[in-house]
C-alpha positions as CSV (number, residue, x, y, z in Angstrom):
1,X,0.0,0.0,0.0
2,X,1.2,3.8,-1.0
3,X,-0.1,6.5,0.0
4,X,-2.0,9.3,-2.2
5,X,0.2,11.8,-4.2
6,X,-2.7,14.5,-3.3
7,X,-1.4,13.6,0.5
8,X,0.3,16.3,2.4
9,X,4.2,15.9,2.5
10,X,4.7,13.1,5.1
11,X,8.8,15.0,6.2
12,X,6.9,18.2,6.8
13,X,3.7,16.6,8.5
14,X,5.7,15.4,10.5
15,X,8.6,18.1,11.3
16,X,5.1,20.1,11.8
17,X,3.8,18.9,14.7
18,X,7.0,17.9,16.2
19,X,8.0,21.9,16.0
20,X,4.9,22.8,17.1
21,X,5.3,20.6,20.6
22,X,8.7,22.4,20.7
23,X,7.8,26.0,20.5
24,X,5.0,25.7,23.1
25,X,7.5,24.0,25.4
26,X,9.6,26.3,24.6
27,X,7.3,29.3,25.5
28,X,5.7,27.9,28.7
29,X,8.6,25.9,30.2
30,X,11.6,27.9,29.5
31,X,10.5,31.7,29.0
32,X,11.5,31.1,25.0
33,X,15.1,30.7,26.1
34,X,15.9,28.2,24.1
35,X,17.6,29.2,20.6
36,X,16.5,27.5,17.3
37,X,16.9,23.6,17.2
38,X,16.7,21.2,14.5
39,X,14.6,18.6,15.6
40,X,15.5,15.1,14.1
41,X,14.0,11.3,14.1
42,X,16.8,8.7,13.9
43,X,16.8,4.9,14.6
44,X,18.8,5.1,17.9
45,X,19.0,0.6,19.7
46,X,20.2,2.1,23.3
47,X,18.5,5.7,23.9
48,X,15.2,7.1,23.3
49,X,16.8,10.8,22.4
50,X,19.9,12.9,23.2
51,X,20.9,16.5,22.7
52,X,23.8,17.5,20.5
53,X,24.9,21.1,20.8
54,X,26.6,22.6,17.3
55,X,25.7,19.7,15.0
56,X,24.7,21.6,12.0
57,X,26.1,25.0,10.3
58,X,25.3,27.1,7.3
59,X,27.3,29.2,5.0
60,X,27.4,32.0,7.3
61,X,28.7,29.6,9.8
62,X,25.9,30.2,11.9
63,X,25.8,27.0,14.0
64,X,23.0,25.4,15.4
65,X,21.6,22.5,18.3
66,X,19.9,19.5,17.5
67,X,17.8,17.1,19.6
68,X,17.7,13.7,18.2
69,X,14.2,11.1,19.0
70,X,14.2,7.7,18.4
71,X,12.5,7.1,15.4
72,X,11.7,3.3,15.8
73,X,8.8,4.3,18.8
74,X,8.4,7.6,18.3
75,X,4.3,6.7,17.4
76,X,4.3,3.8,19.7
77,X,4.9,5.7,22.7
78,X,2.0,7.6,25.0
79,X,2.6,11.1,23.6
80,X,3.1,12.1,27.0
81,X,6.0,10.4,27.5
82,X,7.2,10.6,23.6
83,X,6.8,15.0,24.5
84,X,8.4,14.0,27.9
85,X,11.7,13.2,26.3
86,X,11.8,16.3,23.7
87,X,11.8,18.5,27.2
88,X,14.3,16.2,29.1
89,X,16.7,16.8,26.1
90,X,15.4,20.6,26.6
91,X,16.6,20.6,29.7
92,X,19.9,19.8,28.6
93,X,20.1,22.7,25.8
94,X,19.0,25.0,28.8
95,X,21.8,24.0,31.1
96,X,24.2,24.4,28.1
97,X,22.7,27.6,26.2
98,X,21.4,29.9,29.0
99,X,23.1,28.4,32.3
100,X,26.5,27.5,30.9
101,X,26.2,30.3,28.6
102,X,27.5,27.5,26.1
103,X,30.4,26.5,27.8
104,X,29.3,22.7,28.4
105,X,26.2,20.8,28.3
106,X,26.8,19.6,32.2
107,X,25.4,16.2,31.5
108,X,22.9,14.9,33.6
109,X,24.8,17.0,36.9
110,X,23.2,19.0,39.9
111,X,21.6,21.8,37.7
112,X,20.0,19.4,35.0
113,X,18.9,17.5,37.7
114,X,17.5,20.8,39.3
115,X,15.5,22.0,36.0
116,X,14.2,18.6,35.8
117,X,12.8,18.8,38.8
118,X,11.4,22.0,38.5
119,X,9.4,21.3,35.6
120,X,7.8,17.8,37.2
121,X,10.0,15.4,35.1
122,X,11.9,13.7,38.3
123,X,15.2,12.1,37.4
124,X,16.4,8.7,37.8
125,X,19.8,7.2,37.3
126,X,20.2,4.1,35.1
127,X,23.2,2.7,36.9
128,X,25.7,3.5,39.7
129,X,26.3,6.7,37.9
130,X,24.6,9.5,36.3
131,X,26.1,9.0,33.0
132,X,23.3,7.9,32.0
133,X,19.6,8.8,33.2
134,X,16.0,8.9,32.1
135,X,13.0,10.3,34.5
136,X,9.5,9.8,35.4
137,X,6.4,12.3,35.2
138,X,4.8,13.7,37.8
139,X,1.4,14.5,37.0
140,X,0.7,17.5,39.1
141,X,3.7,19.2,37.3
142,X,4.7,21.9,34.7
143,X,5.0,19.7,32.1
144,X,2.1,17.4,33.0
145,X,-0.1,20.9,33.3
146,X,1.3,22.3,30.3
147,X,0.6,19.1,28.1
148,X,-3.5,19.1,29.2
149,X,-3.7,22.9,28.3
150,X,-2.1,22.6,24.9
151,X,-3.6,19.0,24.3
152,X,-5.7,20.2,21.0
153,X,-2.6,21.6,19.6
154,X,-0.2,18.6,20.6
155,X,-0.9,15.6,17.9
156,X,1.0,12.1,17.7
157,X,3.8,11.8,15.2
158,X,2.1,10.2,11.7
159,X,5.3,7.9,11.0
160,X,7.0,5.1,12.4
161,X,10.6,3.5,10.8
162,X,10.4,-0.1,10.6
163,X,13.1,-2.0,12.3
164,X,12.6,-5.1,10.2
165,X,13.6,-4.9,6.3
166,X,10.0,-5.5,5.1
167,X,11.7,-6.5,1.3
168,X,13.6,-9.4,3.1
169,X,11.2,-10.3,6.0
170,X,14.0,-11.5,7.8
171,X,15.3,-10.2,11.3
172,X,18.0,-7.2,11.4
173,X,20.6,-5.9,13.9
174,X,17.4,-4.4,16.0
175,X,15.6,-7.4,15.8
176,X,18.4,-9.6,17.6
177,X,20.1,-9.6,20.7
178,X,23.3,-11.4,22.6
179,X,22.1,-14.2,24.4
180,X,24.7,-15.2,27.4
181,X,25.2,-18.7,29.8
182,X,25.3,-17.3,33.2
183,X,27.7,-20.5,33.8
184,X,29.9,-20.8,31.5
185,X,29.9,-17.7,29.5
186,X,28.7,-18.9,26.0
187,X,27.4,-16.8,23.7
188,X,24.6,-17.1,20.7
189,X,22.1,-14.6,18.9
190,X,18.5,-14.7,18.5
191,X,15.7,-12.8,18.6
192,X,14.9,-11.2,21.8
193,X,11.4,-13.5,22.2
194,X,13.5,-16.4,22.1
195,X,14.1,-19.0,25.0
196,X,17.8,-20.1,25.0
197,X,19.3,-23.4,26.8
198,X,23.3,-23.7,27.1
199,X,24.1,-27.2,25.6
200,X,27.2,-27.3,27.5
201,X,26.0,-26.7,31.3
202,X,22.6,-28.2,30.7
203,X,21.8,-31.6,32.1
204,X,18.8,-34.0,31.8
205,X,18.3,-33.0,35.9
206,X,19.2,-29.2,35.2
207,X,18.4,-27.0,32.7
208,X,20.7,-24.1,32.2
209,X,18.7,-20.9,30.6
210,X,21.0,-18.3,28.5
211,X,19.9,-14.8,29.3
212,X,19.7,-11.7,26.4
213,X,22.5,-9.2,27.4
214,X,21.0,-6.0,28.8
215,X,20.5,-3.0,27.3
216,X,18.8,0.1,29.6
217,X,16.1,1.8,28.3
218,X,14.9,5.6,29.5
219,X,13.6,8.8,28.7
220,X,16.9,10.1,27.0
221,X,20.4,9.2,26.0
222,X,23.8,10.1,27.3
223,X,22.9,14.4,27.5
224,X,26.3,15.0,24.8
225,X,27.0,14.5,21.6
226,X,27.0,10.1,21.8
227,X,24.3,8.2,22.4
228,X,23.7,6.0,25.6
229,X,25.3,2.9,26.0
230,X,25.0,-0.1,28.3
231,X,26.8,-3.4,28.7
232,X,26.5,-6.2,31.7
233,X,29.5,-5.2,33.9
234,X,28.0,-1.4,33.8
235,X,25.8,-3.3,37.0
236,X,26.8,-5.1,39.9
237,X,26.2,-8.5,40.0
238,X,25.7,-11.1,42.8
239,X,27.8,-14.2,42.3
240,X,27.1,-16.4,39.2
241,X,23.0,-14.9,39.2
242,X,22.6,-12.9,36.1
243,X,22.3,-9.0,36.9
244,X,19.2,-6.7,35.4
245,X,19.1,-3.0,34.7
246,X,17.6,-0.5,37.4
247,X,14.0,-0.8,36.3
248,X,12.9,2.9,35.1
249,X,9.4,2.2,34.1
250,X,6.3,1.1,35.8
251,X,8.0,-2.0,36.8
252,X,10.3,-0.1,38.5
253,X,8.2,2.4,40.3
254,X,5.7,-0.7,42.1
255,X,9.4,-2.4,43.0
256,X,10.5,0.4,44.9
257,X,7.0,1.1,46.5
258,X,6.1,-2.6,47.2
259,X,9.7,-3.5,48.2
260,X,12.3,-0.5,48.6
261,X,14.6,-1.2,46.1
262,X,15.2,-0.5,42.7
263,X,17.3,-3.2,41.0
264,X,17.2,-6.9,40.9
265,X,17.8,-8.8,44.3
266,X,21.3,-8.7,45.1
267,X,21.8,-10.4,48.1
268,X,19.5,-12.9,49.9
269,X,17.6,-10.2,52.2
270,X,16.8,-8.5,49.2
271,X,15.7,-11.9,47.6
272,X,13.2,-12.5,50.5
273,X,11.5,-9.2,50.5
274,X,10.8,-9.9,46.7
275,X,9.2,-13.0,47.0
276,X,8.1,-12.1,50.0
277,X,6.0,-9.1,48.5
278,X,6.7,-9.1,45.2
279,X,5.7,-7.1,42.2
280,X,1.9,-7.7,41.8
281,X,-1.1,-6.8,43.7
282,X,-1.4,-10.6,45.5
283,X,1.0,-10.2,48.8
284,X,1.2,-13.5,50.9
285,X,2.4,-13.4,55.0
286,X,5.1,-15.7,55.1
287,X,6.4,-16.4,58.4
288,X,10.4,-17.4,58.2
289,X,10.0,-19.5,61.6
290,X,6.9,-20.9,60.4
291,X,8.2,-25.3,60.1
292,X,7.0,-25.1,56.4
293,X,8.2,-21.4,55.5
294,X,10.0,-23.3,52.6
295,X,6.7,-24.6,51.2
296,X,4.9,-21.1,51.6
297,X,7.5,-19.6,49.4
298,X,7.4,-21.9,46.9
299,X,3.7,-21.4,46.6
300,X,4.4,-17.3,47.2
301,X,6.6,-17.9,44.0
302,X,4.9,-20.0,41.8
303,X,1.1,-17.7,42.1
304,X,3.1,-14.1,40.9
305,X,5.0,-16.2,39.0
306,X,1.9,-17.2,37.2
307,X,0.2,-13.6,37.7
308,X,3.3,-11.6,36.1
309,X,4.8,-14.5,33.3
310,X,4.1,-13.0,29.9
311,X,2.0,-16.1,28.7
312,X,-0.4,-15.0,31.7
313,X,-0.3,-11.1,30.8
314,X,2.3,-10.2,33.0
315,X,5.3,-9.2,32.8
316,X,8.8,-10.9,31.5
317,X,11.4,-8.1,33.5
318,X,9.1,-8.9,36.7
319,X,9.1,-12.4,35.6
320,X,12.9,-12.8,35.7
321,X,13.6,-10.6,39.1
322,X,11.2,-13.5,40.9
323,X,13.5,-16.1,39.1
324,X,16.5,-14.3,40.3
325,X,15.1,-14.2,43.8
326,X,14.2,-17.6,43.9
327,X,17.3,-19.1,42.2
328,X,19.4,-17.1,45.2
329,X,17.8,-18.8,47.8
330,X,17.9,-21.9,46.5
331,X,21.8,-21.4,45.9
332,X,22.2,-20.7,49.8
333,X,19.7,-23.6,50.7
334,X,17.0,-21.2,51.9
């Protein structure tokens, strides 16, 4: 299927209404401070946007920003959140253009952080460090207020790249990921749906399961001129359990509510409050001197298990931190 000729130029329908979000953010988040930006849409596998401060310059030598949006969700994504990222990469062309005076971006430091804040868009850092570092929206803030009073001019981006090559109908680079033995270290790729067993540490009475390597996913990329990137050993790691990324979505936001933490179990306290509470709405009492404690978290593990596996509508990250829990303390013997 093509669309009409008659049809209205799909680049500028859709430079159109992503200008028009930036101008009114612009205007009623930072005082039109900000200096003329070329917006872009580019097929970025680690970061959902990032800010790049002289990128383009014309014959005059007049140079100018640009903030860079994933292109591969850009019409998948609430366009709250899609909008949410165009003013967190804001944030970082205000730091560097009025703050810094153009001196330095600042990354994701103190005053980024600050302006974040201010504007109801509350930081989180993907890691132990602030390299890298998406945020959350708080919807009593300036940007949740000044999305519901412009929603009739705000409109959802009309086009979506394909990650797939739709000539070949075979997977690409986007498609696949690095799976990984959390024994003995082998490596294979698939597609990210797939379910991976080691055939050199499996047994007929154990089943080893390779894990996909893990890759963080936020509200923005790295706040300079690369994108974000993430490997295994950016993450601690409890001895020979697989690590996971600091959750920075829903997921996230019930784990540290229901249980205080924000990562995957990492030692076998932090196992037992997981399974002990877990991520879904269903919390069990388990008493640890109870005689058959062992028994009540089995069943404790095996009913989320069943509310949160993917095949039951749940889902696979939560999935995976009750597996890590429970694998844990069966290591120690608990």
């Amino acid at each position: 299927m093509t669309i009409s000729p008659s049809r209205t130029s799909p680049a500028l329908e859709q430079a159109r209404r992503l200008q028009r979000a930036a101008d009114i953010f612009n205007r009623e988040l930072f005082n039109s401070e900000l200096p003329p930006t070329m917006l872009r849409l580019e097929r970025q596998k680690t970061s959902r946007g990032f800010y790049s401060p002289d990128k383009f310059v014309d014959e005059q030598g007049n140079k100018l920003d640009a903030i860079t949006l994933n292109s591969t969700d850009a019409s998948e994504r609430p366009l709250i959140e899609l909008l949410s990222t165009l003013v967190h990469e804001q944030c970082h062309q205000y730091i560097c253009r009025v703050v810094n005076k153009g001196a330095a971006t600042g990354g994701h430091g103190p005053a980024w952080r600050q302006q974040m804040l201010l504007l109801g868009l509350p930081p989180i850092k993907v890691g132990a460090t602030w390299r890298q570092a998406t945020h959350s929206i708080d919807p009593d803030g300036a940007y949740a207020n000044c999305f519901r009073a412009n929603l009739t001019e705000l409109e959802r981006l009309p086009w979506k790249e394909l990650s797939r090559d739709a000539t070949r109908g075979r997977a690409r680079g986007l498609d696949k990921v690095r799976f990984q033995c959390p024994s003995c270290g082998s490596k294979a790729w698939a597609r990210a749906a797939a379910q991976l067993l080691c055939g050199t540490c499996s047994t007929t009475a154990c089943l080893v399961v390779m894990l996909p390597e893990v890759r963080a996913e936020g509200g923005s990329g790295s706040g300079g001129g690369s994108t974000a990137r993430s490997v295994r050993t950016d993450y601690p790691e409890p001895s020979t359990t697989p690590g996971l990324p600091v959750w920075t979505d829903e997921l996230g936001r019930q784990l540290r509510v229901r249980c205080g933490i924000d990562h995957p179990p990492q030692n076998i306290e932090e196992a037992l409050i997981v399974l002990r509470h877990g991520l879904s709405d269903v919390v069990f009492k388990l008493d640890p001197q109870s005689p058959d404690f062992d028994e009540q978290l089995k069943r404790n593990y095996r009913k989320q298990a069943a509310v949160l596996h993917p095949d039951a509508g749940g889902h696979e990250e939560a999935f995976k931190v009750l597996q890590i829990a429970y694998r844990m303390l069966k290591q120690e013997g608990g």
